[in-house]
N, CA, C and O atoms as CSV, one atom per row, in Angstrom:
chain,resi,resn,atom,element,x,y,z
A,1,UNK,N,N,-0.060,-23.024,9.831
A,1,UNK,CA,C,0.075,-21.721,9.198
A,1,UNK,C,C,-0.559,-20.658,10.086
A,1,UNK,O,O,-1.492,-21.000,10.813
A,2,UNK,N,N,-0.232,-19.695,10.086
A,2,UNK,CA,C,-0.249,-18.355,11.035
A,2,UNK,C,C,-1.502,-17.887,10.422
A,2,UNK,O,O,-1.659,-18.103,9.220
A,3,UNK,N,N,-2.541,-17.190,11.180
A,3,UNK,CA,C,-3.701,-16.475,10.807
A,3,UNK,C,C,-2.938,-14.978,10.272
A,3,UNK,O,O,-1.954,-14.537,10.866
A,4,UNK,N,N,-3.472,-14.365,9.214
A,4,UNK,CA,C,-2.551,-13.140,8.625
A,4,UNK,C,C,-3.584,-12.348,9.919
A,4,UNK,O,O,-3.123,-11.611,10.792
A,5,UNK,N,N,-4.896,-12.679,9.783
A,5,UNK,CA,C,-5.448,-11.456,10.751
A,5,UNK,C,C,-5.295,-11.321,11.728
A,5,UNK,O,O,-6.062,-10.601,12.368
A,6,UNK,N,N,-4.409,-11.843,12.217
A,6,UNK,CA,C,-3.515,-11.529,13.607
A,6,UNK,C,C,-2.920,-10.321,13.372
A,6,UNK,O,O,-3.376,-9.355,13.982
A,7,UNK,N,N,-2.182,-10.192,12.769
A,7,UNK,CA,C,-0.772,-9.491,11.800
A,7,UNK,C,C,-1.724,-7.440,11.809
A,7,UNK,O,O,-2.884,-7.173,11.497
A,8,UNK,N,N,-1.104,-6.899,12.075
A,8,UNK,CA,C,-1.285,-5.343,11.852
A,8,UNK,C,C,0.260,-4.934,11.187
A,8,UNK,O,O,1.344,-5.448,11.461
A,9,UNK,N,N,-0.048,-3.796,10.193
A,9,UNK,CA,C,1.436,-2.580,9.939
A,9,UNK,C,C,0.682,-1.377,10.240
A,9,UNK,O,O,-0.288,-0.911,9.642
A,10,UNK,N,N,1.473,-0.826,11.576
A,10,UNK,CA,C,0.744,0.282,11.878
A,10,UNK,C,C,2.068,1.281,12.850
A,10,UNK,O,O,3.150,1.624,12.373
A,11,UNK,N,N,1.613,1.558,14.186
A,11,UNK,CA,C,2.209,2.172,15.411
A,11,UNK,C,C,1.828,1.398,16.384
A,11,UNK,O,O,0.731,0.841,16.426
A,12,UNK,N,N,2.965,1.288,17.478
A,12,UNK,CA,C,2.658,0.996,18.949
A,12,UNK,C,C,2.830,2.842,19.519
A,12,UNK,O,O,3.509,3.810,19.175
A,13,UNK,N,N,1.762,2.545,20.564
A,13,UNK,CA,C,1.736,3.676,21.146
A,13,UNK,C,C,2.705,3.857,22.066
A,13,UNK,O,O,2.606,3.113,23.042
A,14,UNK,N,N,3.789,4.762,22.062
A,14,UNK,CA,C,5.049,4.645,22.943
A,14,UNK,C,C,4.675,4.328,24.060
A,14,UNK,O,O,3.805,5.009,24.602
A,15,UNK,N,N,5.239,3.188,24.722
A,15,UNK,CA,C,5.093,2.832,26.158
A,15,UNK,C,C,5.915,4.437,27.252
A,15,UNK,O,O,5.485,4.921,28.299
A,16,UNK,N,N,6.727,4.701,26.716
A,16,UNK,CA,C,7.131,6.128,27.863
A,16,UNK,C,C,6.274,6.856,27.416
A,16,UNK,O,O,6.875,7.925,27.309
A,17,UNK,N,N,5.578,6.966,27.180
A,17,UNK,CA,C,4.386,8.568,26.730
A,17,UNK,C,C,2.955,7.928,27.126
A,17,UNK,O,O,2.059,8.705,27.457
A,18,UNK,N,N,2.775,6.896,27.108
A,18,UNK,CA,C,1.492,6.241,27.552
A,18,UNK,C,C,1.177,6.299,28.697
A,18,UNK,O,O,0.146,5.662,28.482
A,19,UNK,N,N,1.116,6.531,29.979
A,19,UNK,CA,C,1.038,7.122,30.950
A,19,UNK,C,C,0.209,8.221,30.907
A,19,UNK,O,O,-1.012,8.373,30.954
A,20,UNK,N,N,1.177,8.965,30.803
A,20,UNK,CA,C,0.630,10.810,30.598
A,20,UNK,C,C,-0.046,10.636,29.685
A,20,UNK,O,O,-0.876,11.476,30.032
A,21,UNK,N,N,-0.494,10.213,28.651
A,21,UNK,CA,C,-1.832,10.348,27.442
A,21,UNK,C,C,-3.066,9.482,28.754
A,21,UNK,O,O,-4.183,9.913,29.039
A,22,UNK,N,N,-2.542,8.479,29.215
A,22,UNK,CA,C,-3.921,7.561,29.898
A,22,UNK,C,C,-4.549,8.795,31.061
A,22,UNK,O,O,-5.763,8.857,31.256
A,23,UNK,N,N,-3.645,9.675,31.734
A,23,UNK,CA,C,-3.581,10.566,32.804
A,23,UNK,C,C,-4.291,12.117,31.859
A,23,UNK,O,O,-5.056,12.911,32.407
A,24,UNK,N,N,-4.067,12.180,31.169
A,24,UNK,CA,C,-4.684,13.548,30.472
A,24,UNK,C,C,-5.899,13.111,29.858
A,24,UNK,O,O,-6.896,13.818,30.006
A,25,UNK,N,N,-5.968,12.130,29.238
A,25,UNK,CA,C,-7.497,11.647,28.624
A,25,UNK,C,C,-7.975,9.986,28.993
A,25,UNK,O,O,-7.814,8.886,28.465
A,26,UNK,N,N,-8.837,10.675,30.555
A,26,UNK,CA,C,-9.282,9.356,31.246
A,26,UNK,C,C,-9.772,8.344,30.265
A,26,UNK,O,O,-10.466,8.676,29.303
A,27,UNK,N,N,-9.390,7.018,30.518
A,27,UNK,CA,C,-10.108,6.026,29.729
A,27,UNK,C,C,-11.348,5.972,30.403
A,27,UNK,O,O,-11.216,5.983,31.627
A,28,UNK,N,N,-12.813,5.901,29.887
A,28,UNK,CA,C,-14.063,5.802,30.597
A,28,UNK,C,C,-14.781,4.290,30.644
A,28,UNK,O,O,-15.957,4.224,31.002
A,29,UNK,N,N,-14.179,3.289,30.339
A,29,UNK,CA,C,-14.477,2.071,30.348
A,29,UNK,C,C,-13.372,1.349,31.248
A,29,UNK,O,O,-12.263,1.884,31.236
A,30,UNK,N,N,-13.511,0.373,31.911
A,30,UNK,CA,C,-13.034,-0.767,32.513
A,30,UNK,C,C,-11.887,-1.171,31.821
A,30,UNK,O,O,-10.964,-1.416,32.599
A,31,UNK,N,N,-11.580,-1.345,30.515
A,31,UNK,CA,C,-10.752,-2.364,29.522
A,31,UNK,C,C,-9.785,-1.087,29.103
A,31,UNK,O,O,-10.098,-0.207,28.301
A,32,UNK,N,N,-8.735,-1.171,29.716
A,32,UNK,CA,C,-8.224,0.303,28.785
A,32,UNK,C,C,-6.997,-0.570,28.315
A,32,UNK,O,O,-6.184,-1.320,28.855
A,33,UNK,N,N,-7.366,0.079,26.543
A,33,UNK,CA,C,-6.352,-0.669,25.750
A,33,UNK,C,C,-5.352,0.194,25.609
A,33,UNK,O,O,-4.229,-0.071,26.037
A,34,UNK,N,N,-5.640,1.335,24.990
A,34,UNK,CA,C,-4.297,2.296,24.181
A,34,UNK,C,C,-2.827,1.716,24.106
A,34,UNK,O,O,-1.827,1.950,24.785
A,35,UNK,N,N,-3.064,0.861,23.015
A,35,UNK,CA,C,-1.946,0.403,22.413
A,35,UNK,C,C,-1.164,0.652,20.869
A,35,UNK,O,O,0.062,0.735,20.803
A,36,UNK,N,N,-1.857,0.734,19.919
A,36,UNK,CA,C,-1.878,1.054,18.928
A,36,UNK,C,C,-2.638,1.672,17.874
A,36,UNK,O,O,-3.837,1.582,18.139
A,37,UNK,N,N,-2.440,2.216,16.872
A,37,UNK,CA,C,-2.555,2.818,15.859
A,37,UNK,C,C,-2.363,1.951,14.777
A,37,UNK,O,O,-1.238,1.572,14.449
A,38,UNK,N,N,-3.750,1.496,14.000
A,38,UNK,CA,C,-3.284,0.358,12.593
A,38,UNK,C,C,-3.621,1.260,11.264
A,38,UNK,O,O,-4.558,2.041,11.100
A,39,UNK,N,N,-2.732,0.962,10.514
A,39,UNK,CA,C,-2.522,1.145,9.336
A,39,UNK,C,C,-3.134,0.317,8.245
A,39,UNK,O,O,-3.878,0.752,7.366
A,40,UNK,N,N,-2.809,-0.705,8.370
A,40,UNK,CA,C,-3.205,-2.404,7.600
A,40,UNK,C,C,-3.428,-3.544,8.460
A,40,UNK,O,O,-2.596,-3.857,9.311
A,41,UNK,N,N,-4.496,-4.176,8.287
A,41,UNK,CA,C,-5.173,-5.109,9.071
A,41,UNK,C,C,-4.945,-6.036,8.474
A,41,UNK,O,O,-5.450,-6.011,7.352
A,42,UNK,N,N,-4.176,-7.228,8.796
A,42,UNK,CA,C,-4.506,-8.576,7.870
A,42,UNK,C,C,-3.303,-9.089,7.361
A,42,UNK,O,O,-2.390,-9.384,8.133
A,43,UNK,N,N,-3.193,-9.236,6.060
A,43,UNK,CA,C,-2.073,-10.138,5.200
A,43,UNK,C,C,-1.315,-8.483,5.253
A,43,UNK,O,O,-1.886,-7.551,4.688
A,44,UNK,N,N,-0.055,-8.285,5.957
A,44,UNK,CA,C,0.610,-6.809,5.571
A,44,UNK,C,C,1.765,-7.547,5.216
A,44,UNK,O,O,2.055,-8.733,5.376
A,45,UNK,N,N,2.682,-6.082,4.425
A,45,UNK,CA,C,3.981,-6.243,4.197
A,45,UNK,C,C,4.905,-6.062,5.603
A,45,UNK,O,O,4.653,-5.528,6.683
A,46,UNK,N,N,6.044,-6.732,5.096
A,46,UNK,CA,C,7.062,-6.372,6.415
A,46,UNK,C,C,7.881,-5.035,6.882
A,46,UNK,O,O,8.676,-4.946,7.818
A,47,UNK,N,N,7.452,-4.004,5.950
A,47,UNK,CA,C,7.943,-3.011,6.232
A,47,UNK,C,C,6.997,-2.131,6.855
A,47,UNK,O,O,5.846,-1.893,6.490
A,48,UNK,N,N,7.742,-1.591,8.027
A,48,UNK,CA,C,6.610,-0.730,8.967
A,48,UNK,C,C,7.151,0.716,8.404
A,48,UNK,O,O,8.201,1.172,7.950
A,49,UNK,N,N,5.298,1.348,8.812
A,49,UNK,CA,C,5.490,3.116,8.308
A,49,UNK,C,C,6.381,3.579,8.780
A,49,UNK,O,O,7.006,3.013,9.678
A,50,UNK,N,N,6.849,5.343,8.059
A,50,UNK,CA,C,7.964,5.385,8.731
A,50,UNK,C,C,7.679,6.452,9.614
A,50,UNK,O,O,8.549,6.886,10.369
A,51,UNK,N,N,6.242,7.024,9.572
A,51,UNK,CA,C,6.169,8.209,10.688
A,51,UNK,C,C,5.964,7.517,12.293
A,51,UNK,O,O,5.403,6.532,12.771
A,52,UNK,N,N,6.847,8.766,12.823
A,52,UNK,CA,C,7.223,8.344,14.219
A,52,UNK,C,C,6.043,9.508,15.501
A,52,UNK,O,O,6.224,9.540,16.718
A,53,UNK,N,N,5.271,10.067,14.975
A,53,UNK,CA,C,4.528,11.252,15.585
A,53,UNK,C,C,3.217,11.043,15.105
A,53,UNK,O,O,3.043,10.373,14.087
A,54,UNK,N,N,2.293,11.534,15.714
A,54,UNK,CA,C,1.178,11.503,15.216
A,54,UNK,C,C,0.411,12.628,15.992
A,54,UNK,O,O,1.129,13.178,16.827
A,55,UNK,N,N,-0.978,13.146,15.916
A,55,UNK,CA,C,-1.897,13.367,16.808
A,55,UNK,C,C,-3.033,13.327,16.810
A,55,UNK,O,O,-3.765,13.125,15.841
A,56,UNK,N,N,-3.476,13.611,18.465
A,56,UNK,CA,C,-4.915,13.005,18.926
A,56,UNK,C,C,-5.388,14.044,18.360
A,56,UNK,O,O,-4.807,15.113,18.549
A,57,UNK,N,N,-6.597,13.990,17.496
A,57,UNK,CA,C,-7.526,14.998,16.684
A,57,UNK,C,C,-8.851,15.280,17.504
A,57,UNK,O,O,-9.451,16.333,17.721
A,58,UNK,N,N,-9.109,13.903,17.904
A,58,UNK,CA,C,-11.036,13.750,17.993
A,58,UNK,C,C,-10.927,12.502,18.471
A,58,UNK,O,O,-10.040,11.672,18.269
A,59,UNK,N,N,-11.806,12.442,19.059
A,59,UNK,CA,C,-12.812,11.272,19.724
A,59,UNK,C,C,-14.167,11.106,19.215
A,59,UNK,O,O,-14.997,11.858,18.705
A,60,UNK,N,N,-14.096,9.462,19.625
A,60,UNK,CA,C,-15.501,8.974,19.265
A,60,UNK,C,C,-16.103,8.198,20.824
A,60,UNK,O,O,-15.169,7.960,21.590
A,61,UNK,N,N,-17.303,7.848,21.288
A,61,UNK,CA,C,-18.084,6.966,22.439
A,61,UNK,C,C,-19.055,6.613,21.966
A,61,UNK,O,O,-19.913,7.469,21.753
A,62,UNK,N,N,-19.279,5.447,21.666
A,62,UNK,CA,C,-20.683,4.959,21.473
A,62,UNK,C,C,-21.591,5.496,22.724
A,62,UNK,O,O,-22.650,6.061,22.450
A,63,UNK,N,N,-21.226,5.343,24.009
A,63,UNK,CA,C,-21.631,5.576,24.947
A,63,UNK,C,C,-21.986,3.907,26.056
A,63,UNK,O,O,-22.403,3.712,27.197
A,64,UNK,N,N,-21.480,2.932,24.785
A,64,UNK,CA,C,-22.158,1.676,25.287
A,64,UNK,C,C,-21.118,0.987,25.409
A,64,UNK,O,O,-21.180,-0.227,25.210
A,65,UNK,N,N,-19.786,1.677,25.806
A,65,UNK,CA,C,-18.728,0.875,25.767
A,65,UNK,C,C,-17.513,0.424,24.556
A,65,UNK,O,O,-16.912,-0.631,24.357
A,66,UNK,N,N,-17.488,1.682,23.921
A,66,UNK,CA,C,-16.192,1.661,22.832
A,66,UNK,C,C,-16.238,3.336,23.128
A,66,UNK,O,O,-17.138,4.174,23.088
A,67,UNK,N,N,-14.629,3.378,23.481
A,67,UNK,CA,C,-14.383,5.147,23.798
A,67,UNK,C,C,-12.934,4.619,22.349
A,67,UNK,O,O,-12.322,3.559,22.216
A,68,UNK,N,N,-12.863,6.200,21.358
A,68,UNK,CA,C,-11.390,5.414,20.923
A,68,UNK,C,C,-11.324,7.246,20.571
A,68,UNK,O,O,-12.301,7.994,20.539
A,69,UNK,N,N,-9.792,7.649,20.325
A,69,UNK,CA,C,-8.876,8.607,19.896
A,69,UNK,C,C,-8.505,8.480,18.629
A,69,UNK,O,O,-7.779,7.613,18.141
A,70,UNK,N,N,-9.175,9.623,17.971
A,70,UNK,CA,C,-8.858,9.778,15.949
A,70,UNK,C,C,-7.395,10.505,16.224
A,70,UNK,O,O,-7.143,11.497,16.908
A,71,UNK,N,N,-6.726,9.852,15.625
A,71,UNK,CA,C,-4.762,10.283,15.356
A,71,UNK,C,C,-5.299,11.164,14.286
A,71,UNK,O,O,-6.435,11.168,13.813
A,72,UNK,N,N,-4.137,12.014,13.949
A,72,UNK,CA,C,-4.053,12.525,12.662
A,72,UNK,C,C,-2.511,11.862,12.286
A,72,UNK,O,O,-1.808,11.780,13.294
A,73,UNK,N,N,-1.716,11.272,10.768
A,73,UNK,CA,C,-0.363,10.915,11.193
A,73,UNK,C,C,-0.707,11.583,9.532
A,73,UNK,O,O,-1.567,11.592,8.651
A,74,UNK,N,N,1.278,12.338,10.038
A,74,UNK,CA,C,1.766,13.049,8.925
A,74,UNK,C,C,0.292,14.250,8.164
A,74,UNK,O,O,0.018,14.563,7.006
A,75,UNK,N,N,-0.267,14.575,9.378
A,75,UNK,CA,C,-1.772,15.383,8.947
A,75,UNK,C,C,-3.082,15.676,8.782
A,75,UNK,O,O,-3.775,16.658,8.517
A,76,UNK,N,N,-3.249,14.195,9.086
A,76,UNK,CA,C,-4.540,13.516,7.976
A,76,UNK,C,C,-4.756,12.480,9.032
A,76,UNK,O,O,-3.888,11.661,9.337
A,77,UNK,N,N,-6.175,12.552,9.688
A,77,UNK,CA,C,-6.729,10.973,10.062
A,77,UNK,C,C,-7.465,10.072,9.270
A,77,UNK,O,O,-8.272,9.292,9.775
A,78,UNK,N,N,-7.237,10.128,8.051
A,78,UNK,CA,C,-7.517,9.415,6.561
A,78,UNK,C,C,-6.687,8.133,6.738
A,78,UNK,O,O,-5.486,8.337,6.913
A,79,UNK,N,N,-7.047,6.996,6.727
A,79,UNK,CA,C,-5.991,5.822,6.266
A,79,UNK,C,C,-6.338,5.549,4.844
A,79,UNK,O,O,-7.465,5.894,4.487
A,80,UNK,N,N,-5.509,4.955,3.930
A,80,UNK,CA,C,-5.664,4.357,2.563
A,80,UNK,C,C,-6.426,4.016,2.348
A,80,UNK,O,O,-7.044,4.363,1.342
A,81,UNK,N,N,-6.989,2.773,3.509
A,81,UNK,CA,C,-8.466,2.056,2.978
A,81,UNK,C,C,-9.592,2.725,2.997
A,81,UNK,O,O,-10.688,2.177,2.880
A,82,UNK,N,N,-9.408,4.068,3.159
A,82,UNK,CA,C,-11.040,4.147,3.967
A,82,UNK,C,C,-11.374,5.140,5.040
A,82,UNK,O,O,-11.942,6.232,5.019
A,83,UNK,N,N,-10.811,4.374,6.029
A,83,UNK,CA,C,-11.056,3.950,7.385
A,83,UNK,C,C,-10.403,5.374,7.551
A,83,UNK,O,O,-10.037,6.109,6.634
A,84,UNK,N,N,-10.305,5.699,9.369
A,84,UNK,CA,C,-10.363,6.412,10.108
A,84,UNK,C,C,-8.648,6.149,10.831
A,84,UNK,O,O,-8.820,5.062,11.381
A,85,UNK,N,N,-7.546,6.441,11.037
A,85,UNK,CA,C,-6.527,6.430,11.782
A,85,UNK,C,C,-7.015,6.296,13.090
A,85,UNK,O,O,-8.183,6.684,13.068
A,86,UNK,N,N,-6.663,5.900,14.340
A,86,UNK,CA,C,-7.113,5.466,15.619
A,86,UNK,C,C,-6.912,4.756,16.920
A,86,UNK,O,O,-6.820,3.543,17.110
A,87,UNK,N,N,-6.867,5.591,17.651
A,87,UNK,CA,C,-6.496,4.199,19.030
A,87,UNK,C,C,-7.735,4.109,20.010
A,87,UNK,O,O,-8.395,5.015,20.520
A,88,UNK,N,N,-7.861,2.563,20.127
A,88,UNK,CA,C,-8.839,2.238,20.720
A,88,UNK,C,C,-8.441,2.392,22.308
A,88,UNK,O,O,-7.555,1.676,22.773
A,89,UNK,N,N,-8.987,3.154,22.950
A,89,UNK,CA,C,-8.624,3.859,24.491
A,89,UNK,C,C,-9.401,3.088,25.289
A,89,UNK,O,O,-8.906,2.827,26.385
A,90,UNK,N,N,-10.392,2.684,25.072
A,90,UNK,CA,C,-11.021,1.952,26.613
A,90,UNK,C,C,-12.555,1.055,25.928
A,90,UNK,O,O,-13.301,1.316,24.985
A,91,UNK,N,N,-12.524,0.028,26.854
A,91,UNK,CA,C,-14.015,-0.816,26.263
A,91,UNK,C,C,-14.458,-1.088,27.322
A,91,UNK,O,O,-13.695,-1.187,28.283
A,92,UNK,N,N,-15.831,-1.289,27.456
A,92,UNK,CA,C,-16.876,-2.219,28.621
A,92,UNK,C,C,-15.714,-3.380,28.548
A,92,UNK,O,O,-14.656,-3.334,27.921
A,93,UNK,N,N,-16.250,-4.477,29.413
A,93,UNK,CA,C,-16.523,-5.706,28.968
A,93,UNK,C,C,-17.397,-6.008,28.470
A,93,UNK,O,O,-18.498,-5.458,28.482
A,94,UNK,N,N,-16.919,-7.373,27.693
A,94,UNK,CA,C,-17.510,-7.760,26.462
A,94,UNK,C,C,-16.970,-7.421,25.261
A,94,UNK,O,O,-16.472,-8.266,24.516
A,95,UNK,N,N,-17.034,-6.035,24.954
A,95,UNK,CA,C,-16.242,-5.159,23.754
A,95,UNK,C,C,-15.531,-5.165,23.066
A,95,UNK,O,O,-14.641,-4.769,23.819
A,96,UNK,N,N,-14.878,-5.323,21.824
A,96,UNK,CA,C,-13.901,-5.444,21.511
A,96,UNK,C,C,-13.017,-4.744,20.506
A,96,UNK,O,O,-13.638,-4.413,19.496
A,97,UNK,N,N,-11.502,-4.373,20.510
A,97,UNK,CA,C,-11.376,-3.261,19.579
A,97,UNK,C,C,-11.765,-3.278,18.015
A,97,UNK,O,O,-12.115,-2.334,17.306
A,98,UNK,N,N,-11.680,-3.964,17.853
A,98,UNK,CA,C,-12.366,-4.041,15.998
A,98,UNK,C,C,-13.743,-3.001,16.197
A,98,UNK,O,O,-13.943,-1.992,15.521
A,99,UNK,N,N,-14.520,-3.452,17.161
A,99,UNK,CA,C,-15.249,-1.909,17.113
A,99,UNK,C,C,-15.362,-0.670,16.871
A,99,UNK,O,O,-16.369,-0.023,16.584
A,100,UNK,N,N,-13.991,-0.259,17.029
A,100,UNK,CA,C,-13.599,1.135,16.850
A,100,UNK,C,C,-14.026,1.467,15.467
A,100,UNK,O,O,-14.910,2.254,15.127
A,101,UNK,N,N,-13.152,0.642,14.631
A,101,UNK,CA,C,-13.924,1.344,13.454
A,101,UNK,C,C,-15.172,1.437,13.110
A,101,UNK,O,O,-15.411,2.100,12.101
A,102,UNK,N,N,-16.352,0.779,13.877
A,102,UNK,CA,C,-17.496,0.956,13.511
A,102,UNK,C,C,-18.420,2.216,13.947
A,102,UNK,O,O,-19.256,2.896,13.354
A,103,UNK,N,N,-17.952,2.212,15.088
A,103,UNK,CA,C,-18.451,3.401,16.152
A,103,UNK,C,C,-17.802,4.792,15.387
A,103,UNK,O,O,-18.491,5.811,15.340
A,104,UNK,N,N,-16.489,4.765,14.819
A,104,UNK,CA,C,-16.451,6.169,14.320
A,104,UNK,C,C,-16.916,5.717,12.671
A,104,UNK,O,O,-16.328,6.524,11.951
A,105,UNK,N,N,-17.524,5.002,12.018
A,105,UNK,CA,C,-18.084,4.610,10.763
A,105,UNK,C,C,-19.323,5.162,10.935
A,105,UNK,O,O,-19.725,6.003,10.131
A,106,UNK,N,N,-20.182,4.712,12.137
A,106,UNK,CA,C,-21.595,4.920,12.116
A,106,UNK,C,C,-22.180,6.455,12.920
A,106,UNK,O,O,-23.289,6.938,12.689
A,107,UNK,N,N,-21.110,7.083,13.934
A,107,UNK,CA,C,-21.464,7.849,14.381
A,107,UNK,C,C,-20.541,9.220,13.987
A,107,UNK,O,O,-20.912,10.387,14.114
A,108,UNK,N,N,-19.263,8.756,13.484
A,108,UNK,CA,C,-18.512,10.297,13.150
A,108,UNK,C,C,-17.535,10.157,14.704
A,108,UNK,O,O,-17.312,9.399,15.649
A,109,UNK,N,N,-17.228,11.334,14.198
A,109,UNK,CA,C,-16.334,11.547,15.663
A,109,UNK,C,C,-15.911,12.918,15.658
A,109,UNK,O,O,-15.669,13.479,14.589
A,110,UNK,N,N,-15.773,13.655,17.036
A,110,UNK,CA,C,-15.464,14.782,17.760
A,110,UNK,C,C,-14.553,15.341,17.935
A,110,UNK,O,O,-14.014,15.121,19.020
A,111,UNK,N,N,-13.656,16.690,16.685
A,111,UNK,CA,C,-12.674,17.586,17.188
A,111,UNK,C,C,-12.847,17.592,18.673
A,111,UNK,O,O,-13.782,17.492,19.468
A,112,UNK,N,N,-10.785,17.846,18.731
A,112,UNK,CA,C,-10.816,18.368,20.198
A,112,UNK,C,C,-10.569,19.431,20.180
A,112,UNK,O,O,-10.649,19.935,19.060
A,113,UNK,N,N,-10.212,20.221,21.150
A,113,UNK,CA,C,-10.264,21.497,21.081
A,113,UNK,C,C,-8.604,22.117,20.638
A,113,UNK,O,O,-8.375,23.002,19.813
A,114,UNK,N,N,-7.482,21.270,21.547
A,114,UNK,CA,C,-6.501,21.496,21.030
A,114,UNK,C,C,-5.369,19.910,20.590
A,114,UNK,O,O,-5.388,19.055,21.476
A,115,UNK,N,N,-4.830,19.708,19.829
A,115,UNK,CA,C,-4.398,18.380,19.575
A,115,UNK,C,C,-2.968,17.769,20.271
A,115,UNK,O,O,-1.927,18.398,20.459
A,116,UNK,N,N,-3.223,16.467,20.567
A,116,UNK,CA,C,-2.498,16.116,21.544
A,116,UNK,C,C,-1.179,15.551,20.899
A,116,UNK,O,O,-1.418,14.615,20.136
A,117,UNK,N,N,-0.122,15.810,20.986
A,117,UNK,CA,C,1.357,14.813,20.767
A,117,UNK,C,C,0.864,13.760,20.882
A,117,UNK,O,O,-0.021,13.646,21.730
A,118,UNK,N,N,1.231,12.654,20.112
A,118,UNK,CA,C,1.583,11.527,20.807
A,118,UNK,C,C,2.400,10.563,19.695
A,118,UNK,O,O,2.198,10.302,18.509
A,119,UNK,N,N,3.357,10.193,20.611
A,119,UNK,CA,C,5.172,9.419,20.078
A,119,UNK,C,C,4.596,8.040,19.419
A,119,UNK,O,O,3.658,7.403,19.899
A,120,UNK,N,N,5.191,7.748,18.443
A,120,UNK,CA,C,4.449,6.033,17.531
A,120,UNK,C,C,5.936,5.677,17.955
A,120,UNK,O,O,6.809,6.356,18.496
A,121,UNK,N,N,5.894,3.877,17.347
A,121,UNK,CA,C,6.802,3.493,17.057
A,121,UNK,C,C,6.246,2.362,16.131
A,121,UNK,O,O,5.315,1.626,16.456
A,122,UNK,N,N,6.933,2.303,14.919
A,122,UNK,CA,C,6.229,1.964,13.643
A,122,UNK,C,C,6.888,0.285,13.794
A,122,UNK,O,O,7.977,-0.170,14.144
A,123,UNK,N,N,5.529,-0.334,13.306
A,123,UNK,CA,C,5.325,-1.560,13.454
A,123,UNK,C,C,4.678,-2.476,12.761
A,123,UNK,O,O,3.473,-2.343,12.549
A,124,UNK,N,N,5.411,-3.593,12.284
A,124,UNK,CA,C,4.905,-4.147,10.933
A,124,UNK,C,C,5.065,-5.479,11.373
A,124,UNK,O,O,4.782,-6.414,10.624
């Protein structure tokens, strides 16, 4: 049987637009992920969201090796559970993205000055 916590319903971060986001907002760690945007972690349904846009709001850095990008999608970097909307942009080694949510849990995170496009493609 399949681990569900493998499993995300969220966004992939468009592979043609990923480039130019990695090139406009250096990753500052070694590990650069920017892959996705999760919605639901865990046991999800099979239907993926249907927004296709999102944007970069704010950032968070521990400073110790978790850098990640607060989305806003359809407005709001609010997810259902809780949590914070997000792409994890770069880690030390060692690091790992599940971090993200802790680092913007425990420390908050940083308007940018102006907000960035960036293309989803919804994924369940």
């Amino acid at each position: 049987m399949a681990d569900p916590t493998r499993f995300y319903a969220g966004w992939l971060v468009d592979p043609d637009g990923r480039a130019a986001l990695l090139a406009r907002v250096p990753p500052r760690y070694a590990v650069v992920v920017a892959h996705h945007v999760t919605l639901k972690f865990g046991d999800v349904a099979a239907v993926p969201p249907a927004a296709t846009v999102g944007e970069i709001v704010g950032e968070a850095d521990d400073g110790a090796g978790v850098q990640v990008l607060v989305v806003a999608i359809e407005g709001s970097p609010a997810r259902p559970d809780g949590g914070t909307f997000h792409i994890t942009w770069s880690l030390a080694p060692g690091r790992e993205a599940r971090e993200s949510n802790d680092v913007i849990a425990l420390r908050g995170w940083t308007p940018i000055s102006a907000p960035i496009p960036v293309r989803l493609i919804p994924k369940a």
